[in-house]
C-alpha positions as CSV (number, residue, x, y, z in Angstrom):
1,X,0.0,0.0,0.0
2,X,1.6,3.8,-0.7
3,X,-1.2,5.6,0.9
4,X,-2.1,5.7,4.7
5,X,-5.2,3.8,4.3
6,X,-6.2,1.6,1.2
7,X,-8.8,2.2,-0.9
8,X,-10.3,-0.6,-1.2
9,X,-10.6,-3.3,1.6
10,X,-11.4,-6.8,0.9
11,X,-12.7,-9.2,3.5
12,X,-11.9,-13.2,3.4
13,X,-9.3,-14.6,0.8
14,X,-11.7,-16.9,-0.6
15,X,-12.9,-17.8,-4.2
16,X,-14.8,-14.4,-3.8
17,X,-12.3,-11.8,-1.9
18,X,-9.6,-13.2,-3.7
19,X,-11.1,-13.3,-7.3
20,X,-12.4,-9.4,-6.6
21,X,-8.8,-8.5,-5.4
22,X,-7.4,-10.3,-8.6
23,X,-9.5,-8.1,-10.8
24,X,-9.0,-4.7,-9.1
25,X,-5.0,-5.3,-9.5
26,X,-5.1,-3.2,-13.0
27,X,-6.7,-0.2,-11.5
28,X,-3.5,0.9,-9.4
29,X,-6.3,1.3,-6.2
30,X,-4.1,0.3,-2.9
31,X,-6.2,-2.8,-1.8
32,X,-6.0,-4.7,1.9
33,X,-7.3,-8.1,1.4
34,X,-8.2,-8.9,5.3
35,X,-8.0,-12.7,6.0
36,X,-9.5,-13.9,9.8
37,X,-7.6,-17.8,9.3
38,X,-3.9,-18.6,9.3
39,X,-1.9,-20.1,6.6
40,X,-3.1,-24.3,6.5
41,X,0.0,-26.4,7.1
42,X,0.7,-29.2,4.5
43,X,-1.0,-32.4,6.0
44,X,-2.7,-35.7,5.1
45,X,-5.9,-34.2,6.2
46,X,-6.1,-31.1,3.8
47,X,-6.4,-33.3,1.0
48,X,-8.9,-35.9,2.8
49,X,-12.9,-35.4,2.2
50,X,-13.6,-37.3,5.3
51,X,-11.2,-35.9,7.3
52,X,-12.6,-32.4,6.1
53,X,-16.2,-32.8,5.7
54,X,-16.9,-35.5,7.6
55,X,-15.2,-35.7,11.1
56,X,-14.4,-31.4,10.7
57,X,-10.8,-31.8,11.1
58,X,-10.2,-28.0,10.1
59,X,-13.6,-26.7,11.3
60,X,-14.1,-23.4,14.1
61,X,-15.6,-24.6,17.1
62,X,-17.8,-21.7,17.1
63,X,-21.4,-21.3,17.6
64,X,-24.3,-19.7,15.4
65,X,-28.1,-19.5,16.6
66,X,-30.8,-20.0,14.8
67,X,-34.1,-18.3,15.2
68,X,-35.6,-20.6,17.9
69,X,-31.9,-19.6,19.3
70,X,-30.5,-23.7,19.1
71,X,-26.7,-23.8,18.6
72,X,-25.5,-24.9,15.3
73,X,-21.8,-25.0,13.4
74,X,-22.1,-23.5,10.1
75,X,-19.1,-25.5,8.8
76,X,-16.6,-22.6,8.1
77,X,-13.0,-23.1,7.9
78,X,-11.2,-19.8,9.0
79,X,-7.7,-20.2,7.1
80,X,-6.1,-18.4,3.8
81,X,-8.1,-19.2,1.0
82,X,-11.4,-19.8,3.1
83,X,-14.1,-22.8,2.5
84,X,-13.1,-22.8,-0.9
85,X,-9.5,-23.9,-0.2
86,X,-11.3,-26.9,1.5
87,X,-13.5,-27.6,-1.5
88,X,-10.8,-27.2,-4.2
89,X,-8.7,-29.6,-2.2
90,X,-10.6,-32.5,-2.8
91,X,-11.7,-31.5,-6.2
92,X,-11.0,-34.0,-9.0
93,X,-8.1,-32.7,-10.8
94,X,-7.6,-32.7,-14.7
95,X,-4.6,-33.2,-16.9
96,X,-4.8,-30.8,-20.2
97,X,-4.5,-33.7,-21.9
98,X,-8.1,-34.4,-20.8
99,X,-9.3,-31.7,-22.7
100,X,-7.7,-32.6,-26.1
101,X,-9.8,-34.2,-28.7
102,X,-9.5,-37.9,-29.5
103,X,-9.8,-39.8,-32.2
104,X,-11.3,-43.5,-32.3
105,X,-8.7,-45.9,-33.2
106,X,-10.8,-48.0,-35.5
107,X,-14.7,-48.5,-36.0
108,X,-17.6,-46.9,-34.4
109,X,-18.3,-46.6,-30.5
110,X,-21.9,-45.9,-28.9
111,X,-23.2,-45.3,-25.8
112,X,-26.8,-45.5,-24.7
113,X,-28.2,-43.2,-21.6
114,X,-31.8,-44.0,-20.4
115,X,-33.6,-41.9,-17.7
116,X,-36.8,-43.3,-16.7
117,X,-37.7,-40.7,-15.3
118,X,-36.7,-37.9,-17.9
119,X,-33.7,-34.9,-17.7
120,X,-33.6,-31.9,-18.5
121,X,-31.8,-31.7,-21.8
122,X,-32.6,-28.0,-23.3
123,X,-34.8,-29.9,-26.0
124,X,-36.3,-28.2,-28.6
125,X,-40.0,-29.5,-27.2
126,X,-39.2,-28.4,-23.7
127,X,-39.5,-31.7,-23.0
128,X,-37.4,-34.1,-20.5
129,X,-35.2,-36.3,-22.3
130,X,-35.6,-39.6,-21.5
131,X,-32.5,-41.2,-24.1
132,X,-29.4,-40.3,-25.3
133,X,-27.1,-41.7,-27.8
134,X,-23.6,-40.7,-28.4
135,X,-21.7,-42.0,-31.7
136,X,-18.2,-41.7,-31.8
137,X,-15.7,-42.7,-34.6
138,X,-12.6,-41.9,-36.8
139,X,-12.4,-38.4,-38.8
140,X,-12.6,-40.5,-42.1
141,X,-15.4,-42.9,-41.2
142,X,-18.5,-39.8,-41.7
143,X,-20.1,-42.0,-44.4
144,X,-20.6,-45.1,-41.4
145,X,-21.4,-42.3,-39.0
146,X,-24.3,-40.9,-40.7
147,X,-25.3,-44.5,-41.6
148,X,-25.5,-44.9,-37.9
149,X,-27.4,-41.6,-37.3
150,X,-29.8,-42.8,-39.7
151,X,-30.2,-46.2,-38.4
152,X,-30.9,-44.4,-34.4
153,X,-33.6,-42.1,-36.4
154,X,-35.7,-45.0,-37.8
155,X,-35.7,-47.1,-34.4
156,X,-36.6,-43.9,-32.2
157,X,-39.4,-43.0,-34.5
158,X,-41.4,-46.1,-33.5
159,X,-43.2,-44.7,-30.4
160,X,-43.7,-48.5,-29.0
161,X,-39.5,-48.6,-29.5
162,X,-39.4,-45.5,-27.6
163,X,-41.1,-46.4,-24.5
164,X,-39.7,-49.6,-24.4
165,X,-35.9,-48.4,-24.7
166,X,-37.3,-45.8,-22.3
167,X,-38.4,-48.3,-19.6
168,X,-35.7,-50.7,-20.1
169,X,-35.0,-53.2,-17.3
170,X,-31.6,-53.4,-17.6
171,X,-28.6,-52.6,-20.3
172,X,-29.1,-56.1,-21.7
173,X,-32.9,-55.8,-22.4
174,X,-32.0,-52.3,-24.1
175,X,-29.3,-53.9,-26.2
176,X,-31.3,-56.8,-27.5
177,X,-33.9,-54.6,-28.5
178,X,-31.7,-52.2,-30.7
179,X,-30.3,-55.7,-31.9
180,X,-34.0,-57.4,-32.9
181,X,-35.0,-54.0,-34.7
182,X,-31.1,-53.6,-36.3
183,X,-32.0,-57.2,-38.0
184,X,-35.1,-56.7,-38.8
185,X,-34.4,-53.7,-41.2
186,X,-31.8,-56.0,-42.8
């Protein structure tokens, strides 16, 4: 800070105070970012969902009241980087290399989601969506993957083929239905 009082103070180093404090960096204001909680000491337990959310390991002792005035814990963790240093510890981490695309080796590859009871799916009917297919396949193979497409088209448009696939007892049953109507269009 150059001044004798900052501009702008920030309270709690969490996803929030420190996110705002990241973004007001640019506009030269002289910003204290006020922080209640201590530095957390590498340990086993900082990295250990049970230990954390589950037996409260890192968790304040103290008390809030609710409106009938009964003691309760809210579950904060008072240290440098607040709950969300908690959260983002046990968060399941990503390699870069999950985020690169992917080509099938050989062939096609399908998957087949049913929800009895229907997701939302931001369909064009405003419906929930009750089955999804996914086709995956080489860059050069778009002739067999259309082919596919085509082939999922004319077994969905049988209403009776929907509501089975729909209510499907398990991933066999599902399976050796797509198979029966895949040989009977043969």
């Amino acid at each position: 800070m150059t001044g004798a009082s900052p501009d702008i103070v920030i309270i709690g180093s969490g996803i929030g105070g420190a996110t705002l404090a990241h973004g007001l960096v640019p506009s030269g204001a002289d910003i204290l970012l006020l922080e209640r909680g201590q530095r957390l000491e590498p340990r086993p337990e900082c990295r250990d969902p049970r230990a954390i959310f589950q037996r409260g390991f890192f968790r304040d002792a103290e008390r809030w009241y609710d409106g009938d005035g009964r003691p309760f814990n809210p579950g904060n963790y008072y240290y440098v980087g607040g709950n969300s240093k908690f959260y983002g510890a046990v968060l399941i981490r990503l390699r870069e290399a999950d985020f690169s695309a992917l080509e099938h080796a050989e062939g096609q590859a399908g998957a087949l989601l049913l929800f009895p009871k229907g997701i939302d799916f931001d369909a064009i009917d405003g419906q929930p969506v009750h089955i999804v297919f996914g086709v995956v396949g080489p860059k050069r193979a778009t002739g067999e993957h259309l082919r596919t497409l085509a082939r999922i088209s004319r077994l969905l448009r049988d209403e009776s083929t929907r509501k089975q696939l729909a209510n499907a007892e398990s991933p066999k049953f599902a399976f050796d239905l797509i198979e029966s109507h895949d040989q009977a269009a043969k």
